[in-house]
C-alpha positions in Angstrom: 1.2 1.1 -46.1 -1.7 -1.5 -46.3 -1.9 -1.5 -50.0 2.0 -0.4 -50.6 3.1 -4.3 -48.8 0.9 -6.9 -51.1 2.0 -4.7 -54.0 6.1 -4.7 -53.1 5.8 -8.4 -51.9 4.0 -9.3 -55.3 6.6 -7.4 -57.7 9.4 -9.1 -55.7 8.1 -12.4 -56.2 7.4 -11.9 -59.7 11.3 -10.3 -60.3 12.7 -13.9 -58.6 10.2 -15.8 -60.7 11.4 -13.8 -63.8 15.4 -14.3 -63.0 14.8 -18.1 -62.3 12.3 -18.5 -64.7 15.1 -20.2 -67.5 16.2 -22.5 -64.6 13.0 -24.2 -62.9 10.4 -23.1 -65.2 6.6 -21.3 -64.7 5.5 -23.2 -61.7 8.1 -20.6 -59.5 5.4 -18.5 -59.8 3.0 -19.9 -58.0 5.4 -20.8 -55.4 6.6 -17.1 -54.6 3.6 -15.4 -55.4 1.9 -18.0 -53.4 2.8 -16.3 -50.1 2.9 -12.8 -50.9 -1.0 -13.2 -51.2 -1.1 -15.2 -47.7 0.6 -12.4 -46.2 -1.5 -10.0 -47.8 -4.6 -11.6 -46.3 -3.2 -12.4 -42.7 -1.4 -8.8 -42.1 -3.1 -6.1 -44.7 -6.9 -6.9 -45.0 -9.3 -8.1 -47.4 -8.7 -5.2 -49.7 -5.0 -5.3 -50.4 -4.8 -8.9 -50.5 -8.0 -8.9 -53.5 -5.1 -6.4 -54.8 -2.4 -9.3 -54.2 -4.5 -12.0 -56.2 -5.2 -9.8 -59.0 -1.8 -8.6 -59.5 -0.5 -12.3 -58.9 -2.9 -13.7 -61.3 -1.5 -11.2 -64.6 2.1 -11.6 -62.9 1.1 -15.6 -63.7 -0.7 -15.1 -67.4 1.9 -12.4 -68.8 4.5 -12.1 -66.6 6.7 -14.6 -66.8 7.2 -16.3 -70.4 8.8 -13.7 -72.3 7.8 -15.5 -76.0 4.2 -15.1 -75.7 2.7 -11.9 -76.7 1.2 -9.5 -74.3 -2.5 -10.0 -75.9 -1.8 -13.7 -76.0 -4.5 -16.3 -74.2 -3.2 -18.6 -71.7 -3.6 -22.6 -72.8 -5.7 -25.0 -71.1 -3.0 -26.0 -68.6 -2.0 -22.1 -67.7 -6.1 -21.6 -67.4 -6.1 -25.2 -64.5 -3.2 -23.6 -62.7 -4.1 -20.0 -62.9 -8.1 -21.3 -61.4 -5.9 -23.5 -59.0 -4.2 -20.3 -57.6 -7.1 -18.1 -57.6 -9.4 -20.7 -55.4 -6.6 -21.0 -53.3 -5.7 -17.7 -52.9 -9.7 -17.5 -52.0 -9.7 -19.2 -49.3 -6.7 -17.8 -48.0 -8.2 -14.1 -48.4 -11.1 -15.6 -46.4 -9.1 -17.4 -43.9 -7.2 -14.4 -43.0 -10.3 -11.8 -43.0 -11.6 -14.1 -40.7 -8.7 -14.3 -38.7 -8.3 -10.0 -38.7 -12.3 -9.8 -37.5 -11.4 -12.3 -34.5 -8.3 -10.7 -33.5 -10.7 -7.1 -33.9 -13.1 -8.5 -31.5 -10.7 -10.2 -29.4 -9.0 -6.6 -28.9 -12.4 -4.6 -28.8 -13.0 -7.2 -26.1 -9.4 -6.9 -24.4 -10.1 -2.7 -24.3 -13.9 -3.1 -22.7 -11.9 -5.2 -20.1 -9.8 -2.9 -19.3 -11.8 0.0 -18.9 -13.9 -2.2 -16.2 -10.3 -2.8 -14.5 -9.7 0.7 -14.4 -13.4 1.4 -13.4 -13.2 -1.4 -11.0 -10.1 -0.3 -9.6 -10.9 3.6 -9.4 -14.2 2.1 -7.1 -11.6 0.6 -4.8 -9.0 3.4 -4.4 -12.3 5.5 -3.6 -13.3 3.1 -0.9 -10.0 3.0 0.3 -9.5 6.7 0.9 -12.7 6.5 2.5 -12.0 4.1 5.1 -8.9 6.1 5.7 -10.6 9.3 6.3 -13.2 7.2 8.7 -10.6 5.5 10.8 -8.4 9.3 10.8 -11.8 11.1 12.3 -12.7 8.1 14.5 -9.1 8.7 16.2 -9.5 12.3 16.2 -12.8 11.9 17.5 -11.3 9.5 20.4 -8.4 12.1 21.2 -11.0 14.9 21.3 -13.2 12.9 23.4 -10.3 11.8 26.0 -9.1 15.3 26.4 -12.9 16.5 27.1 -13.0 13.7 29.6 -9.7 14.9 31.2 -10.5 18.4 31.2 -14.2 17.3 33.4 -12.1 15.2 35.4 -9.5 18.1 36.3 -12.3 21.2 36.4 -15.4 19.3 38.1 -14.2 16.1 40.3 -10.7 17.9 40.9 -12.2 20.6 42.5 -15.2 19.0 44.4 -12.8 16.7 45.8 -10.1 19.1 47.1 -13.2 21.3 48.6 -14.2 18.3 50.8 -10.0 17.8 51.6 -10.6 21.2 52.8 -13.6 20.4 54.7 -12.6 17.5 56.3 -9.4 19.2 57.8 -11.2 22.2 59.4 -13.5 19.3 61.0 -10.6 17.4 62.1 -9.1 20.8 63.6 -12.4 21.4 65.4 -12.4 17.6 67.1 -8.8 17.0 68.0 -9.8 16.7 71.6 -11.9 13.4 70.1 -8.8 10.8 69.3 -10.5 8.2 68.0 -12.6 10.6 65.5 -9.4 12.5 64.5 -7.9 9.7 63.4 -10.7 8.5 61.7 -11.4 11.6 59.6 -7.2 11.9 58.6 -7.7 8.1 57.1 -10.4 10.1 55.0 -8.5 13.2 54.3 -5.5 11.1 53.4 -7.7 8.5 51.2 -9.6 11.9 49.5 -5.7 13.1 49.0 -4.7 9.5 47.2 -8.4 10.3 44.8 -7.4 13.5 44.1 -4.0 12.5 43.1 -5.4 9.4 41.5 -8.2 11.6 39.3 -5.4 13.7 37.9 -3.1 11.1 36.9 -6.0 9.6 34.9 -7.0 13.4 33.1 -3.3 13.8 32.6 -3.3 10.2 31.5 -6.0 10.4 29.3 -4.8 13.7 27.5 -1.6 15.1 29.4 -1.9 19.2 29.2 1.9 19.4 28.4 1.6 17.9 25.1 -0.5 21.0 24.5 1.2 23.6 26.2 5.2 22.5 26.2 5.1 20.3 23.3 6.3 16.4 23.1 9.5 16.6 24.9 8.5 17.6 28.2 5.0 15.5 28.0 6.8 12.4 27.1 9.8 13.1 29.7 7.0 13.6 32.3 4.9 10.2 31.4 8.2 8.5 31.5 9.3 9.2 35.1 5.3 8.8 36.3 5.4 5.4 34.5 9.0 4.5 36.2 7.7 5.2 39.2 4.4 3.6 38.9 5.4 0.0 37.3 9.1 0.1 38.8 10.6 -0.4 35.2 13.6 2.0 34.7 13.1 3.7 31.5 15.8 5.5 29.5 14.5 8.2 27.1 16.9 9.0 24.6 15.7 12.5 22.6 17.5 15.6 22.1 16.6 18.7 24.8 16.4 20.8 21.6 13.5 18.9 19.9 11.1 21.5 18.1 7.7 21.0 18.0 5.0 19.4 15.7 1.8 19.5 14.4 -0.5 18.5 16.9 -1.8 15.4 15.1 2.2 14.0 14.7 2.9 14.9 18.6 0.1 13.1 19.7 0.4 10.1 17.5 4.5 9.7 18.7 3.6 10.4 22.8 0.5 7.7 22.0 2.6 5.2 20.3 5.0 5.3 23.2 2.7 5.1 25.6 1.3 1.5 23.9 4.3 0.2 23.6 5.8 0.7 27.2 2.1 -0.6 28.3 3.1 -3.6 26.5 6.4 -3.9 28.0 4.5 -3.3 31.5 1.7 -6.2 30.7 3.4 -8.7 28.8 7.4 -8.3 28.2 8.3 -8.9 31.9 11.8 -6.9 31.3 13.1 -4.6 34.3 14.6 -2.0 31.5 13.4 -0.1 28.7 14.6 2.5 26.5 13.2 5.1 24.3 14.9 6.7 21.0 13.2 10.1 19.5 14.9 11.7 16.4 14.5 13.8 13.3 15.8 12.8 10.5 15.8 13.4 6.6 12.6 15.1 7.2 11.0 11.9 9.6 10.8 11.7 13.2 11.9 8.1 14.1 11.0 6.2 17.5 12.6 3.6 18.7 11.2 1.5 21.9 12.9 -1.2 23.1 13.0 -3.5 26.0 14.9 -7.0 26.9 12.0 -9.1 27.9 10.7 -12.8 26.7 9.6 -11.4 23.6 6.7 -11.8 21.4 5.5 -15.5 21.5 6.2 -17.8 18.6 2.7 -18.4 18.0 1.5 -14.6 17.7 4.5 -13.3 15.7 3.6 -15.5 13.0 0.2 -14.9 13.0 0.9 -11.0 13.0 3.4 -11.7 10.0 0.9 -14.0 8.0 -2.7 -13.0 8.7 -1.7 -9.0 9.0 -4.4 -9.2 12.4 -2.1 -7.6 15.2 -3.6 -6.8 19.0 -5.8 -3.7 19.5 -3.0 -1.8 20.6 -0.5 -2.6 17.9 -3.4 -2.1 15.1 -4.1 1.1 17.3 -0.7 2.4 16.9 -0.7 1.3 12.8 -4.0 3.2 12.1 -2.5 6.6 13.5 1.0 5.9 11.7 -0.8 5.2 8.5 -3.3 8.1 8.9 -0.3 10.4 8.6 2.0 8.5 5.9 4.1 6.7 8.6 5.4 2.8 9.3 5.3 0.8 12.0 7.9 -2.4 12.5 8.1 -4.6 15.3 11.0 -6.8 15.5 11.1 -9.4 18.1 12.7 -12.5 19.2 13.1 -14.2 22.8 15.8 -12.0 24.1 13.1 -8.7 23.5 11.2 -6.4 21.3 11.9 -3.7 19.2 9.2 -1.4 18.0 9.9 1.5 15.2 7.9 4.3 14.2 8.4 6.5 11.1 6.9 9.4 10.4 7.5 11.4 7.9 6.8 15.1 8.3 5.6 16.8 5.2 4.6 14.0 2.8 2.2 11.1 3.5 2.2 7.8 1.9 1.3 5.3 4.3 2.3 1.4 4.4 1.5 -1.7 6.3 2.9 -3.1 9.6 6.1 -5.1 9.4 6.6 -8.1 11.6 10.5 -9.6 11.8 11.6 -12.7 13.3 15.3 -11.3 15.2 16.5 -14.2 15.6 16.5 -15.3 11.7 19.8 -14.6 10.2 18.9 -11.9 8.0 18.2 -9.9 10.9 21.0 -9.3 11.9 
């Protein structure tokens, strides 16, 4: 194909130059042969277009005045004209070998490039992963660590502290004739009851045994009536009674990221109400928590939506979503704030944290 252009492109020219050869005379020639050689050098290489101006230059000495013989010699102003074309055509061969080499190196340049990109950006994905699989075993290491500490709570403090209960009322028994010491030691019994009650709502807190042993339904059914009754917000939990259960690590991550976000509602949101949404869908569990309080403030909304730097808790509850392929979106505006949670089951591809402005129109 390299050699097969110059050599069409020259007999082309030289068939033209022939037919209009009675009409504008010789110097056609040089005219249409002219740029077959220029595109020999710029497209083919130095070796088809020497071909070119060799074949250009016997098309020009024999090809184109019929009445001179074949062996003939070409007069003085043939010889000017045919040197003419053959300089020119020189420096066009060199122009355009030196134009090829550039664009060579240029593209041997463009592929080293892009091997470093690749390189570059197969370093990054590494690194990336990495830091994924750090921040999924630091939370793993967290949830093992908080259901150890719930578990010495329950087993060691629980039970030392109902043994003295037990203590303290067989005393009390033995002194009711004393008044004023009986009523001291049922203030104790009664504060060792309110410890006792207190150090198991912090194990269960910490690591509730039903999301273990029933599974997230009943845990997060019985954290929602302990946190209605502890904060006096009346919380609606929406989830079928049928829900199935989970793998451990997506349980855990949906009871935690409720638990944040109704934290949230208790600390900053001031609203009375609050109501939770649990469903499976098209192979996702989806969480909705929502409540009708001031809302996120102006000032922190746009910093979550510009800078990407959300609170500990919210970056909390994005680190576990992304750990196992989910999203987290928080929509907010001054009439309250919505918080969504999508995780997807079986297939993992993880993505940032949204933040929308409700009250734009688009929102809607």
């Amino acid at each position: 194909m390299r050699y097969g252009l110059p050599v069409i492109a020259v007999v082309a020219a030289c068939v033209v130059s022939s037919l209009l050869n009675s009409y504008t005379g010789s110097g056609l020639g040089y005219v249409l042969l002219f740029p077959a050689v220029a595109f020999s050098a710029w497209y083919c290489g130095i070796g088809p277009s020497i071909l070119a101006t060799v074949l250009s230059l016997l098309s020009v000495a024999y090809g184109f005045n019929p009445n001179i013989h074949a062996l003939a010699y070409p007069n003085t102003a043939q010889s000017v004209a045919m040197l003419a074309f053959l300089l020119a055509s020189v420096m066009v061969v060199l122009m355009g070998e030196t134009r090829r080499r550039q664009s060579e190196t240029l593209r041997e340049a463009q592929s080293e490039l892009e091997v470093k990109v690749r390189e570059r950006t197969a370093d990054l994905d590494a690194l990336n992963r990495n830091l994924r699989d750090l921040s999924g075993r630091l939370l793993q290491m967290r949830d093992d660590e908080r259901r150890r500490i719930a578990r010495e709570l329950h087993d060691s403090v629980g039970q030392m502290l109902a043994a003295l209960s037990m203590n303290l009322s067989t005393v009390r028994n033995d002194m009711l004739q004393i008044a004023k010491a009986a009523s001291t030691l049922t203030d104790s019994e009664s504060l060792v009851q309110e410890m006792v009650t207190e150090v198991r709502t912090i194990s269960h807190l910490l690591h509730p045994p039903l999301l273990d042993e029933a599974g997230l339904s009943s845990a997060l059914r019985w954290y929602v009536d302990g946190f209605s009754q502890r904060s006096g917000i009346k919380v609606e939990l929406d989830m079928p009674d049928d829900f199935r259960r989970f793998p451990g690590e997506l349980e855990t991550a949906v009871f935690r990221v409720v638990q944040e976000s109704l934290t949230n509602i208790h600390r900053h949101s001031g609203s009375p109400t609050a109501k939770i949404r649990v469903r499976e869908r098209d192979h996702e569990v989806l969480v909705d928590v929502e409540d009708h309080g001031k809302g996120i403030p102006d000032e922190k909304r746009q910093q979550m939506a510009t800078s990407g730097t959300p609170g500990v808790g919210i970056r909390g509850m994005q680190e576990r979503l992304r750990q196992l392929g989910g999203t987290l979106q928080i929509e907010s505006d001054g009439s309250g704030t919505l918080v969504m949670a999508r995780l997807p089951i079986e297939t993992p591809a993880g993505e940032a944290i949204t933040v929308v402005d409700r009250s734009a129109p688009y929102a809607a």
